[in-house]
N, C-alpha and C positions, 0 to 999 in steps of 0.2 A: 616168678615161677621157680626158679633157680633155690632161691630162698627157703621157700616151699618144700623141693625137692631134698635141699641138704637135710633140712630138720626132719624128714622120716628118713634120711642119711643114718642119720646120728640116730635116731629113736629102734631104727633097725640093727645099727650093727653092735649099740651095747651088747646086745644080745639080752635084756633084762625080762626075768616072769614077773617085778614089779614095776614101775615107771611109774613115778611122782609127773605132772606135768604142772606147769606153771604157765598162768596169762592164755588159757584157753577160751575162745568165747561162750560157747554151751557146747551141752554134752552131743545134740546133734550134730553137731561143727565138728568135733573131736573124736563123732565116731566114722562122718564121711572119711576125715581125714586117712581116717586109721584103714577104711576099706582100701578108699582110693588111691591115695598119696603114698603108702609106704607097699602096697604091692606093684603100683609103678615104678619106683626103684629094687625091686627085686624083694623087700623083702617082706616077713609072713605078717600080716597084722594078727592084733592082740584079739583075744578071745571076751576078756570085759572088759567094758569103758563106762565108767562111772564118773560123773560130773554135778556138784553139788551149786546154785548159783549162788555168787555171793553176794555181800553191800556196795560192791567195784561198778557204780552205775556204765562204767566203760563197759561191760561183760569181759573184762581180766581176770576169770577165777581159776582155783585151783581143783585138777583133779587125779585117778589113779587110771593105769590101764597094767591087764594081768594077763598073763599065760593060759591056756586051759590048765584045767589044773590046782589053778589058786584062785577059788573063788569068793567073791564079794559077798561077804554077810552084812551082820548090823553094822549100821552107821550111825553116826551122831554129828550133826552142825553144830557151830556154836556162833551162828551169825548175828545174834538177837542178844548173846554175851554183852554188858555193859559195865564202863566206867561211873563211877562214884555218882557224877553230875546227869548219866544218862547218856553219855555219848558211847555211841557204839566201840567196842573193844580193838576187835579184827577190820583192818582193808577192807580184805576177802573173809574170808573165814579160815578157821582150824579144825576143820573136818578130822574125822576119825575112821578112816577105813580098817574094818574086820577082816583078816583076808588068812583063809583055811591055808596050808599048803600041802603039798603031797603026803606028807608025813604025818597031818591031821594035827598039828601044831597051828595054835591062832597066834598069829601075826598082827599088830596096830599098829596102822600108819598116819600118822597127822600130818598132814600136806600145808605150807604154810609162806605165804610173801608178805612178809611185812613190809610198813609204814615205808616209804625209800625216803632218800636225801634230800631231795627236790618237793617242790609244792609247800611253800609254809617255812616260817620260821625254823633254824636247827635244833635250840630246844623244844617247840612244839612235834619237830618229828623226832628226835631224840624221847620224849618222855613220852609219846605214841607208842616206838617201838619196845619202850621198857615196858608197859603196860601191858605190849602183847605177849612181850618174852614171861611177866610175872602168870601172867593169865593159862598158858602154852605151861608152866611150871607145875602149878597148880591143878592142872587138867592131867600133865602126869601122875603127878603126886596121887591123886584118887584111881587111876587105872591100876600101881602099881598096890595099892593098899586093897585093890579090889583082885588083888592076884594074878593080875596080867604083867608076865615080865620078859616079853618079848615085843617091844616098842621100841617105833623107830620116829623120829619128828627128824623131816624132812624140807629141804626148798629154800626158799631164796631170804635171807633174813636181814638182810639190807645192812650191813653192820658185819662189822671185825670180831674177831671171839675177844679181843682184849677193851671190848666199847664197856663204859659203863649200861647202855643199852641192853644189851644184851644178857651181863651177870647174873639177874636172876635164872636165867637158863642153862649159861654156861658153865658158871661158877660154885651155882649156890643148886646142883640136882647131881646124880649122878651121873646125868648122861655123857658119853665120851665121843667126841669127837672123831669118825675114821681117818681123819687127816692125821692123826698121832699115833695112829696102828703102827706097830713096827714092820709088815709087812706093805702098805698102803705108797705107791707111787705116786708123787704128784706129778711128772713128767718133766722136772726142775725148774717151774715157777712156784710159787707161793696162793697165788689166787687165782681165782674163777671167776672175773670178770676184766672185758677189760684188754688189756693186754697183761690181766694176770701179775699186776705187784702185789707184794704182801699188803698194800691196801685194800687192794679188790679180794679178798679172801670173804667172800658175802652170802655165798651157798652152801649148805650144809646138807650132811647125814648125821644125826646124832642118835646114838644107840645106846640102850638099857644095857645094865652089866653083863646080863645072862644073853645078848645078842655080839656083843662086843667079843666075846669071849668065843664066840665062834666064826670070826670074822676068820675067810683065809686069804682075801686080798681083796684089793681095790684101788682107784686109780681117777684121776681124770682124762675126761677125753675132750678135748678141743679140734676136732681134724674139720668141724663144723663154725669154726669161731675165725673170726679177718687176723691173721697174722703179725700186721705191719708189713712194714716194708724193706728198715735199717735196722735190725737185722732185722726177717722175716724168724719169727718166733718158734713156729714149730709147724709139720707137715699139715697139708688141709688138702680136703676134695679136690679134683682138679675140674671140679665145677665153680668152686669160687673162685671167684678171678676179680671182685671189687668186693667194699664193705656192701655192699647191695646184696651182695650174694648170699651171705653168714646168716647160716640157721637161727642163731642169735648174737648177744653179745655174751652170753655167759656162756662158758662150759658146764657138760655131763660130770655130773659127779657119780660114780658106778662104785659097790661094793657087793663082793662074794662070800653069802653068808651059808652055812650049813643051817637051813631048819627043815 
């Protein structure tokens, strides 16, 4: 319950009109939650919740939830995406959420978990999550040649920015990184999972030049993540009181952008 409670902890007090969610099981799941769960802890739920399912026969998928205000247009999956041999591309999927905002500026959000560490040999999940990073590359590439340059790829990418994994996304497109913002706090760890070493650095915001450029902060938030112990790492709920507790293991990764 506890558990439960921190995660619309955390989902309420970014304060965010967008929220990427990661490892939700369907979009019913996701919108009780949002009814029930985060107006039990005080705070407002979200006005859309959108949830695409994906190939995660667990129901692990990714999805978005918005403010009034920014609403959910066209979408696109690309769950049915496939590798050379036939085998499926994405986990879950790389959805593409259209999201108006006040300003009547379109917003693209591609929500995104890739391939993790675990299950399978490490080059097999290594050359997985390259596949998804070239594929997530590629799916840029046509938004921005199709004149959309206010995209964001978002979520848990299982992988370091310095993996070969990951390069074709991180290296080899424009997209920039908020953790390299000169204004962007990381609260003085390095990563987002974990207890947060610069190895766990595995969740991203990656933003298009023209989004990047209007960023005015951003930061992580952990008050929902297990601390340790020696030293206890940084302030959390004073609802958690075990790793039982912990909204999750990752932290919120939050940015404030002008659109």
């Amino acid at each position: 319950e506890q558990a439960m409670r921190n995660t619309a902890r955390v989902m309420s007090d970014l304060q965010a009109d967008v929220l990427g969610i990661v490892e939700a099981e369907h979009r019913p799941g996701l919108a009780m939650f949002n009814a029930k769960i985060i107006a039990a802890v005080g705070g407002t739920p979200f006005h859309h919740i959108m949830l695409i399912d994906g190939n995660d026969d667990r129901g692990i998928d990714v999805g978005i939830l918005t403010r009034r205000g920014y609403s959910i247009g066209a979408m696109r999956s690309h769950v049915d995406d496939r590798l050379l041999d036939g085998g499926l591309i994405f986990s879950r999927d790389c959805p593409e959420f259209t999201v108006t905002t006040p300003a009547n500026n379109e917003l693209i959000v591609m929500v995104n978990h890739f391939k993790s560490k675990g299950y399978g040999s490490k080059a097999a999940s290594d050359a997985r999550r390259k596949a998804q990073a070239q594929r997530v590359k590629e799916i840029y590439a046509g938004l921005i040649a199709e004149g959309h340059d206010l995209v964001a790829v978002i979520g848990d990418l299982n992988d370091t920015p310095d993996s070969p994994a990951l390069r074709p996304l991180i290296a080899e497109t424009d997209l920039k990184d908020v953790f390299v913002h000169p204004s962007f706090d990381a609260g003085g760890y390095p990563g987002t999972f974990g207890l947060c070493n610069a190895a766990n650095k595995i969740d991203y915001i990656l933003l298009s030049p023209r989004l990047f450029e209007r960023v005015q902060c951003g930061g992580v938030w952990r008050k929902g993540m297990w601390p340790g112990v020696r030293p206890k790492r940084w302030e959390t709920y004073d609802e958690l009181r075990s790793p039982h507790d912990a909204a999750s293991d990752h932290a919120a990764v939050w940015v404030d952008i002008a659109v």
